[in-house]
SELOTOR-247268 format. One record per residue (C-alpha): z, y, x. Coordinates in steps of 0.25 Angstrom, whole numbers. Layout:
zz: Z, yy: Y, xx: X
...
***
This chain:
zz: 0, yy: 0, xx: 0
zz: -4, yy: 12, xx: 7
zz: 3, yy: 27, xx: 5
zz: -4, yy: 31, xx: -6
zz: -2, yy: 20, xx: -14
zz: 14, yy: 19, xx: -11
zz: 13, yy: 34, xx: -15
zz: 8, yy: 30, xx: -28
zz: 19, yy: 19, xx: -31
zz: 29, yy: 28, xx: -28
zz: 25, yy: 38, xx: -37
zz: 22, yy: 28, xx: -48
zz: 38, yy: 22, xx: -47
zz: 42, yy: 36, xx: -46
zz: 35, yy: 38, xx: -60
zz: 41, yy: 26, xx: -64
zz: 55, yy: 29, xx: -61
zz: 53, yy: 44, xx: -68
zz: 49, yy: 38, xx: -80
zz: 60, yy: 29, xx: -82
zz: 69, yy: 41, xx: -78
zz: 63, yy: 48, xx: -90
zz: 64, yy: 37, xx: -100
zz: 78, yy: 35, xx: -97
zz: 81, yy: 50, xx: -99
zz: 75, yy: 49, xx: -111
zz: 83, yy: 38, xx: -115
zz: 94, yy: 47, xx: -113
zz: 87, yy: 59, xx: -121
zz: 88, yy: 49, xx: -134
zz: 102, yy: 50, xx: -134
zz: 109, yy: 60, xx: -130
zz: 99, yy: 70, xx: -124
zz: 91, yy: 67, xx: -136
zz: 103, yy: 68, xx: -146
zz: 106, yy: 83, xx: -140
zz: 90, yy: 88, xx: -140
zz: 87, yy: 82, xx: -153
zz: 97, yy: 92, xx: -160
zz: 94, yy: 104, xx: -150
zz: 79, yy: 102, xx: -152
zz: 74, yy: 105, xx: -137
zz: 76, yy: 97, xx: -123
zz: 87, yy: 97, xx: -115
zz: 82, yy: 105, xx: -103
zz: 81, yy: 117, xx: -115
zz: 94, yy: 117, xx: -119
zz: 100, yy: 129, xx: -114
zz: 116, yy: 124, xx: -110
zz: 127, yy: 136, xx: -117
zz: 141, yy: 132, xx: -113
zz: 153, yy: 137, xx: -115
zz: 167, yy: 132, xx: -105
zz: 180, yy: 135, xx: -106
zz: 194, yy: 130, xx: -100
zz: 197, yy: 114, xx: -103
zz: 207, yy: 119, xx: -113
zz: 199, yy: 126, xx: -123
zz: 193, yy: 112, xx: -125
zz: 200, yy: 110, xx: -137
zz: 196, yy: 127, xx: -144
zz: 183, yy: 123, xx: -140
zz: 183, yy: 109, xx: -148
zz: 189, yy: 118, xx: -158
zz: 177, yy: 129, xx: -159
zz: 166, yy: 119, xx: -157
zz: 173, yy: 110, xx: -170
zz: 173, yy: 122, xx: -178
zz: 157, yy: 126, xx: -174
zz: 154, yy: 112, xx: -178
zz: 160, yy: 113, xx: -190
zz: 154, yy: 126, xx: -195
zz: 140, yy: 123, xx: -190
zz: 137, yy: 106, xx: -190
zz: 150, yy: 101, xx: -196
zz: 143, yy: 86, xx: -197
zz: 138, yy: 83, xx: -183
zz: 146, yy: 74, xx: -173
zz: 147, yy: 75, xx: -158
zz: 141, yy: 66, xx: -148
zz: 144, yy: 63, xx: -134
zz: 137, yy: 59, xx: -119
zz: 138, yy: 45, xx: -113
zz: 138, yy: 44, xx: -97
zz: 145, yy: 50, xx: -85
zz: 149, yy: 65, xx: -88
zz: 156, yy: 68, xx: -74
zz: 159, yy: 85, xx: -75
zz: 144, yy: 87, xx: -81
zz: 142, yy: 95, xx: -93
zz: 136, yy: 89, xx: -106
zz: 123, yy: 98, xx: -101
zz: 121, yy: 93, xx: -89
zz: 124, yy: 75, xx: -95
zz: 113, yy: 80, xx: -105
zz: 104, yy: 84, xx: -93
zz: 108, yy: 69, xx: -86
zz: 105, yy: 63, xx: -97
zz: 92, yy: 68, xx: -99
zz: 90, yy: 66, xx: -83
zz: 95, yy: 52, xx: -83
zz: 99, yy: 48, xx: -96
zz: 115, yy: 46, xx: -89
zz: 121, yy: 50, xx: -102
zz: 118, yy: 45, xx: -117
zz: 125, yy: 49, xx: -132
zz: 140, yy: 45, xx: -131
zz: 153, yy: 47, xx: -139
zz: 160, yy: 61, xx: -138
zz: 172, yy: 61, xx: -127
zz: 183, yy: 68, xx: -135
zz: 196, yy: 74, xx: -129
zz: 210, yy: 77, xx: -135
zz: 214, yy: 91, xx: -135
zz: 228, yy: 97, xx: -138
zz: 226, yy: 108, xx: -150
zz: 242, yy: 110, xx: -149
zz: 254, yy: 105, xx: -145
zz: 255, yy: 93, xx: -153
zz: 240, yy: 92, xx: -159
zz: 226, yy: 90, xx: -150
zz: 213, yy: 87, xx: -155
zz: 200, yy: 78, xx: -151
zz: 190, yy: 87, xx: -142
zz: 175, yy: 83, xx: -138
zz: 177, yy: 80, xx: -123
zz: 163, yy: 77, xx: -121
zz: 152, yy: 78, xx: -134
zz: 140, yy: 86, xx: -139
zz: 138, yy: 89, xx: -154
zz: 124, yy: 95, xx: -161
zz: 127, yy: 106, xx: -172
zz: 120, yy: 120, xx: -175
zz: 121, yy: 135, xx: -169
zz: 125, yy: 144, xx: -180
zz: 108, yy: 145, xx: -184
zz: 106, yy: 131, xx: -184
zz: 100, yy: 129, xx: -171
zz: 104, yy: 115, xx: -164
zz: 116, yy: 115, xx: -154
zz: 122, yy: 104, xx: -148
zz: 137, yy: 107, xx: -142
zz: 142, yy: 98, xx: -132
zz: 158, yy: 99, xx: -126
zz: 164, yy: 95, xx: -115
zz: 177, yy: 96, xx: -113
zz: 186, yy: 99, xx: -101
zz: 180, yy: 96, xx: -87
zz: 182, yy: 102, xx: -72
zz: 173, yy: 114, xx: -73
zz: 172, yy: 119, xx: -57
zz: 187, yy: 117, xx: -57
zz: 190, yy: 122, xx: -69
zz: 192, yy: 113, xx: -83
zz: 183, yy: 117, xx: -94
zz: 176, yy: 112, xx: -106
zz: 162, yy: 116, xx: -111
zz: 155, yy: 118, xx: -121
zz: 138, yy: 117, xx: -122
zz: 131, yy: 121, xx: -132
zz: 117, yy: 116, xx: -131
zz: 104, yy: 122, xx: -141
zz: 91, yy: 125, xx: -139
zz: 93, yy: 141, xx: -135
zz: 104, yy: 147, xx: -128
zz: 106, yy: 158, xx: -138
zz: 109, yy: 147, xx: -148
zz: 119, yy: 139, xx: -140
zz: 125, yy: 153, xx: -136
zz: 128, yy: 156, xx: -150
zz: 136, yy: 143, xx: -153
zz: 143, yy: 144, xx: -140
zz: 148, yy: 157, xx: -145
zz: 152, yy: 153, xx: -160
zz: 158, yy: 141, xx: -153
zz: 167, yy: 149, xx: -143
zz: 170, yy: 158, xx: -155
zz: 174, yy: 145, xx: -163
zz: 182, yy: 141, xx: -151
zz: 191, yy: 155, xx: -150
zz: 192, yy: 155, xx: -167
zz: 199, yy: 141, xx: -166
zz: 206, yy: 143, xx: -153
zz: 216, yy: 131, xx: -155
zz: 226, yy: 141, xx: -143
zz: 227, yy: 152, xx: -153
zz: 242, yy: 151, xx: -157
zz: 248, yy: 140, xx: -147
zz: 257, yy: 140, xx: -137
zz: 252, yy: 136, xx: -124
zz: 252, yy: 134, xx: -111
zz: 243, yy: 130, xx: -99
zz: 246, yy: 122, xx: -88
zz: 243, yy: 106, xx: -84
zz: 248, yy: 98, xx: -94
zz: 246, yy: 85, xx: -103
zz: 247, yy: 88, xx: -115
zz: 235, yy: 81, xx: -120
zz: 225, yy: 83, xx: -111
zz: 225, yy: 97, xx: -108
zz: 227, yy: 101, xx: -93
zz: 228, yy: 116, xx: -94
zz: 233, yy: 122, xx: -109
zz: 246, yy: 115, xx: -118
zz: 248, yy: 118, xx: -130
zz: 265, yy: 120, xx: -132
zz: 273, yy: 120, xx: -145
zz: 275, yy: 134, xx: -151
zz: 291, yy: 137, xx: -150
zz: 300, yy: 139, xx: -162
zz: 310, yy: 146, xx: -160
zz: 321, yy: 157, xx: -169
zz: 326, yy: 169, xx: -164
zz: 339, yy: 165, xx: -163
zz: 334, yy: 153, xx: -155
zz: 334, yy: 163, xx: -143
zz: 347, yy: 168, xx: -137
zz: 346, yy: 184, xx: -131
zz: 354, yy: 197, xx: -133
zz: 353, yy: 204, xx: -143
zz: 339, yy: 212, xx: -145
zz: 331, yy: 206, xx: -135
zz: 323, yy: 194, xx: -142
zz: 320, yy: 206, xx: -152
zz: 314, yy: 213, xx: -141
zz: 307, yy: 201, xx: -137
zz: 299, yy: 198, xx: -150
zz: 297, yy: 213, xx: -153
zz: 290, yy: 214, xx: -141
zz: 282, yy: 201, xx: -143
zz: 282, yy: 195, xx: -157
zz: 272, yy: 203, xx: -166
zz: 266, yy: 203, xx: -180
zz: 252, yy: 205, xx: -182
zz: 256, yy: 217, xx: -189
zz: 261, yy: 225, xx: -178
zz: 250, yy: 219, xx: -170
zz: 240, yy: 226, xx: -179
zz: 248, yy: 239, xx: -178
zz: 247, yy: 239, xx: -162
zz: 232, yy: 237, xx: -163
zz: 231, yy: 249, xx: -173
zz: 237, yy: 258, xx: -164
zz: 231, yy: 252, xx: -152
zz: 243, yy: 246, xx: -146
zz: 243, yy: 236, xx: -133
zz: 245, yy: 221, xx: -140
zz: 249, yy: 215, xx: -126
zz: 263, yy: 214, xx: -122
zz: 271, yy: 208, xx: -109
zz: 286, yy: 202, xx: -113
zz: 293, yy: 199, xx: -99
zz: 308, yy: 190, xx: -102
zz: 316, yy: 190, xx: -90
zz: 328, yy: 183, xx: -87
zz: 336, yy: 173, xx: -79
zz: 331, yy: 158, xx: -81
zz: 334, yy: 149, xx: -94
zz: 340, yy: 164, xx: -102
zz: 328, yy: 163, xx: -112
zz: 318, yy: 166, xx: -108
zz: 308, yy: 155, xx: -112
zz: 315, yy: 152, xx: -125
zz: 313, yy: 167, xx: -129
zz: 298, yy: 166, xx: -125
zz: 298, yy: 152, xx: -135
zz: 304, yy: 161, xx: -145
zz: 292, yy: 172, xx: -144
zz: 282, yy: 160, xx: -147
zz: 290, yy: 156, xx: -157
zz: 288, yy: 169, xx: -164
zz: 273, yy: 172, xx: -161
zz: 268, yy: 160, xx: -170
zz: 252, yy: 166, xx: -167
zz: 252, yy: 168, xx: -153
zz: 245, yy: 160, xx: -144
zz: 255, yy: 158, xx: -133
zz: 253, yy: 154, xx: -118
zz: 265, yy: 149, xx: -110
zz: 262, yy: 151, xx: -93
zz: 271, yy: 144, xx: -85
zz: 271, yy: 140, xx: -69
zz: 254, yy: 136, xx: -65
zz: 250, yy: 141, xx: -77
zz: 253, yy: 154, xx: -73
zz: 243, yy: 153, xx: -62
zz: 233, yy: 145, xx: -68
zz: 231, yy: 149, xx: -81
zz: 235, yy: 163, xx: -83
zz: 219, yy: 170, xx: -86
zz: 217, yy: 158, xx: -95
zz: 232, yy: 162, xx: -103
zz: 226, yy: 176, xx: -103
zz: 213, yy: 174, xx: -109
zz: 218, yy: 165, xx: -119
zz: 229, yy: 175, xx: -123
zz: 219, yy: 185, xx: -125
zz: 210, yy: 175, xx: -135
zz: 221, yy: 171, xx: -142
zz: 230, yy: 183, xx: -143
zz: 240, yy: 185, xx: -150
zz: 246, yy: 178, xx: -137
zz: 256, yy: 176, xx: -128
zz: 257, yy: 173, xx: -116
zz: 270, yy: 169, xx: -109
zz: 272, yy: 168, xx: -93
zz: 284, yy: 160, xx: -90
zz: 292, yy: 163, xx: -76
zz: 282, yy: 175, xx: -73
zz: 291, yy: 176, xx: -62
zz: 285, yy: 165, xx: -53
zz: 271, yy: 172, xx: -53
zz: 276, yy: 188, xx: -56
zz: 284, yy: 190, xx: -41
zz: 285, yy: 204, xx: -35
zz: 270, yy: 206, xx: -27
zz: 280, yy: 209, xx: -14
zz: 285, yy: 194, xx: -14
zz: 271, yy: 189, xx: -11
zz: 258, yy: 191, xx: -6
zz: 252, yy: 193, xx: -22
zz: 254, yy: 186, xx: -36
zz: 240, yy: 181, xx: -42
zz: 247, yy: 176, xx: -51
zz: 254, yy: 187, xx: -55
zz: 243, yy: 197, xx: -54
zz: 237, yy: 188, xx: -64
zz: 247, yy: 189, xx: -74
zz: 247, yy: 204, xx: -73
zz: 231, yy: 206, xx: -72
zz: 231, yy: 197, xx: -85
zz: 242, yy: 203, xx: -92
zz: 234, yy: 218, xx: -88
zz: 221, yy: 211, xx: -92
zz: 226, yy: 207, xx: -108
zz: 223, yy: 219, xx: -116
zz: 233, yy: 227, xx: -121
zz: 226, yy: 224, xx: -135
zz: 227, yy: 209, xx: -134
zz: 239, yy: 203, xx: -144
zz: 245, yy: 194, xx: -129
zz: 260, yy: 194, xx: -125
zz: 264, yy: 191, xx: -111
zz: 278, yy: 184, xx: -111
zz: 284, yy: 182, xx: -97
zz: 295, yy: 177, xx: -92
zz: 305, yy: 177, xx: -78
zz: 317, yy: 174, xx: -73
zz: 315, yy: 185, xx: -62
zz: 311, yy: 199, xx: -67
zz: 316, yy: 204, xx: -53
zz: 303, yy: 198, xx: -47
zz: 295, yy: 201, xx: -56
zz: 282, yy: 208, xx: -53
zz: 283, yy: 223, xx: -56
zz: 269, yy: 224, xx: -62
zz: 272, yy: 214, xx: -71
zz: 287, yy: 221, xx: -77
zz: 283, yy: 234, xx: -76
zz: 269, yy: 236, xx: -80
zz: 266, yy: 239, xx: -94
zz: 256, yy: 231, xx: -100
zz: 262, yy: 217, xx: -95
zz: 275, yy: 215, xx: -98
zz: 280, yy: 227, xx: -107
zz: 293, yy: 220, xx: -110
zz: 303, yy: 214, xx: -102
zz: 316, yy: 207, xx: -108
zz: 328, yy: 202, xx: -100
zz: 332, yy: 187, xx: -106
zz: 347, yy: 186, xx: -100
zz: 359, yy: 177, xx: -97
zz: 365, yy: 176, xx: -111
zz: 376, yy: 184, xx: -115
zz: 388, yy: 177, xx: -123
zz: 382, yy: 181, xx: -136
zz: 370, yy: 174, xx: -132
zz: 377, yy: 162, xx: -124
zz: 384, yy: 159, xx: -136
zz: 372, yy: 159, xx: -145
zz: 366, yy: 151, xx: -136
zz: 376, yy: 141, xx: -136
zz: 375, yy: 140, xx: -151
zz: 361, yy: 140, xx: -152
zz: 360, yy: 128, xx: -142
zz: 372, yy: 121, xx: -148
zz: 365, yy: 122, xx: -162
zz: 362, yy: 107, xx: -168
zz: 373, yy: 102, xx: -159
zz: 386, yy: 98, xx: -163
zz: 392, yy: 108, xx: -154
zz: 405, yy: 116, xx: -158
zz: 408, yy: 129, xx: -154
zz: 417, yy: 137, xx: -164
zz: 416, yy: 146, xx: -151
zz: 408, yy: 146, xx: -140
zz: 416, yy: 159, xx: -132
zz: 420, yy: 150, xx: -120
zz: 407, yy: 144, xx: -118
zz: 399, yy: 157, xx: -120
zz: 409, yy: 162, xx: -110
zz: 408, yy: 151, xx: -99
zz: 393, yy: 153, xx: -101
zz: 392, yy: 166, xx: -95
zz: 380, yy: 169, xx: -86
zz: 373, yy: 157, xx: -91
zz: 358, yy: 156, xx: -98
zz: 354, yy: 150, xx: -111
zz: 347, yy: 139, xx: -103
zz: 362, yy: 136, xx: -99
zz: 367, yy: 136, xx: -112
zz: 357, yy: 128, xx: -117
zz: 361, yy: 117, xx: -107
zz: 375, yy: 118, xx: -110
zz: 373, yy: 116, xx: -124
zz: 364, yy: 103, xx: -120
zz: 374, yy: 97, xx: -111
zz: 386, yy: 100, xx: -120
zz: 378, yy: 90, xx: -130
zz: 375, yy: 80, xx: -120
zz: 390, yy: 78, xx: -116
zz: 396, yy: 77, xx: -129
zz: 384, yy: 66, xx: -133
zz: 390, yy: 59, xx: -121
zz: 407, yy: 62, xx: -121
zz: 405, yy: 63, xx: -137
zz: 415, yy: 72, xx: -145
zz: 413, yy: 84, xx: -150
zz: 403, yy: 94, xx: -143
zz: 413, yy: 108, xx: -143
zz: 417, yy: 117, xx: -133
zz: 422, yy: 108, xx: -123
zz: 410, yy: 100, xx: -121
zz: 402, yy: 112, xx: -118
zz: 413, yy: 118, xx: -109
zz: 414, yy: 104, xx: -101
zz: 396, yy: 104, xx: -100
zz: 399, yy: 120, xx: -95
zz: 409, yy: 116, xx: -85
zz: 399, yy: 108, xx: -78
zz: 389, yy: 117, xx: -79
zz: 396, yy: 127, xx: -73
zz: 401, yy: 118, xx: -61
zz: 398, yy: 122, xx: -46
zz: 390, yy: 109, xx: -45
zz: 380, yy: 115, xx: -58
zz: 378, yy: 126, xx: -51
zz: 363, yy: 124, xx: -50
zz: 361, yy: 118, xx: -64
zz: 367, yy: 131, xx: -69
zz: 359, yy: 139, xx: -61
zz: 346, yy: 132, xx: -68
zz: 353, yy: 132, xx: -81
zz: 355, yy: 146, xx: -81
zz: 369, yy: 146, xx: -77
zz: 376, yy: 157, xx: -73
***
């Protein structure tokens, strides 16, 4: 066989292979591909690709916005899913393989579980394409995908495939209006951070607080000074805006450990039912504060509480910089004063606090001192913790007396060890019990367990 003629049988097997790769690919088109064009009415290769990609943990608002277009514009039709090896590629690009090679054929949705609150969740499309209408009746299929590494960031997407790009625009918007309109956030309390609940690595969904006034224990005047400053009506709301005053406000509780700080925060929340409320704590203070921010501002009226503020908010001459802090400030300055967002911080070292941050107006325009208990309060206290116990106290002046310098946190844990003793020497729980469990605490060798109690 001389040159030519191997020349010739080359390009003949060559042919040969090309064809078969074709007639696998469109194989593939009669499924899947063919499923998706067949609706759209036009190839692949003209199918503009609209997307829209938020954070992982908007999968489940998205679910949401994408149910309620489907329901308004093709209530009847039914997902579909992909069959194959997916690796990190979007439905876009498995439709282009397909086509290509024919590596992926119709399959059964991929569905995931995603929390709604904190003790419901619901079923969202992990991976599944479904065909429905643009508001004129033009074919559209959508396809979702849900969380996945997106250049280091997690994300789910959203694609809308149609035969024009105006077309698919126009749904991505309605969608992305449908997803703000039926925001499941709006109203919760949460909090970001790594967790397990459910799934979802970066936002939880915590229970709402309920709790009375009288639940919390300070002097007289200053919770009313508190929840003046914070709790609002709708009505006076309005008024502000009429007369175009700022929404925003900063409320700063300060105060040694375990006085109430926390429990008071837990009462506010109690009291602003409509609120969406983000708790920041630790990491999340770093990692999540822009993403807080922005949410706030979407789903105002909102709050927004920064626990320990102190570990980020440090005078600027005790280091090199505070990002971090800076941060918080240039998010603080960058809500408007028109947006309805409360920042609620708290510390247990106001005298390390950074100047900006007390003083500036516009940040925090309220700061409330949550002290040791006085003996009015320690004997409230003691009978608010003692309440449902079989605790006697026809008086409780010695105790409140030997209490002196203490915290709530302290009181608390009296009360609580008070019941464990006399569950286990039995008798009656009075006085003495609670003298005998004082005693112990106040012993020389207790000296750091009354240190982290709170104990004078």
């Amino acid at each position: 066989m001389n040159v030519s003629d191997a020349r010739e049988l080359a390009q003949a097997v060559k042919a040969l292979f090309n064809s078969a790769h074709l007639s696998l690919a469109g194989a593939a088109e009669s499924t899947l591909i063919k499923r998706v064009t067949d609706h759209l009415g036009c190839p692949l290769t003209e199918i503009p690709n609209v997307a829209l990609h938020l954070p992982s943990f908007e999968h489940v608002n998205l679910q949401r916005g994408v149910d309620a277009y489907l329901a308004r514009h093709t209530p009847e039709e039914s997902w579909f899913g992909i069959s194959g090896t997916r690796y990190f590629n979007t439905v876009i690009e498995m439709l282009a393989e397909s086509a290509n090679s024919g590596s992926h054929q119709l399959g059964a949705v991929d569905y995931t579980t995603v929390a709604t609150g904190p003790s419901t969740s619901t079923e969202a499309v992990q991976i599944g394409l479904v065909c429905t209408a643009a508001p004129d009746g033009s074919p559209v299929v959508l396809a979702i995908q849900g969380a996945q590494d997106d250049h280091g960031e997690d994300r789910c997407h959203l694609q809308v495939l149609a035969a024009n790009r105006h077309t698919a625009a126009t749904v991505r918007e309605e969608i992305e209006r449908l997803t703000h309109e039926h925001d499941v956030f709006r109203g919760q309390v949460l909090s970001f951070g790594m967790s397990e609940h459910r799934g979802n690595k970066l936002l939880t969904f915590l229970p709402r607080p309920t709790l009375r006034a009288e639940d919390v224990v300070l002097p007289d005047g200053v919770l009313d000074s508190i929840e003046r400053h914070v709790v609002r009506t709708a009505e006076q709301t309005a008024v502000l805006r009429a007369y175009h005053q700022h929404l925003k406000r900063g409320l700063l509780l300060y105060g040694p450990p375990g006085t109430g700080k926390t429990h008071t925060v837990r009462y506010l929340l109690s009291r602003l039912p409509e609120c969406t409320v983000f708790v920041l704590t630790g990491v999340a203070m770093i990692r999540y504060l822009r993403a807080t921010t922005t949410l706030a501002r979407r789903l105002a009226p909102s709050v927004i509480v920064v626990e320990d503020v102190d570990l980020i908010a440090q005078h600027r001459d005790s280091m090199d910089g505070n990002p971090v802090l800076f941060e918080l400030l240039n998010e603080m300055d960058g809500i408007g004063s028109e947006a309805d967002v409360t920042f609620v911080l708290t510390t247990n070292r106001v005298d390390t606090m950074e100047d900006a941050l007390t003083q500036r107006p516009g940040r925090v325009d309220l700061a409330v001192e949550v002290p040791k208990p006085d003996a009015d309060c320690r004997e409230r206290l003691l009978r608010l913790y003692a309440a449902g116990t079989p605790l006697d106290l026809p008086s409780a002046d010695k105790v409140v007396a030997a209490t002196e310098g203490v915290t709530a946190s302290f009181i608390k844990e009296l009360v609580r060890r008070a019941v464990l003793r006399q569950a286990e020497q039995g008798g009656p729980l009075d006085e003495s019990v609670v003298h005998s469990v004082l005693a112990e605490l106040m012993a020389e060798r207790q000296t750091l367990t009354r240190s982290i109690l709170g104990g004078r």
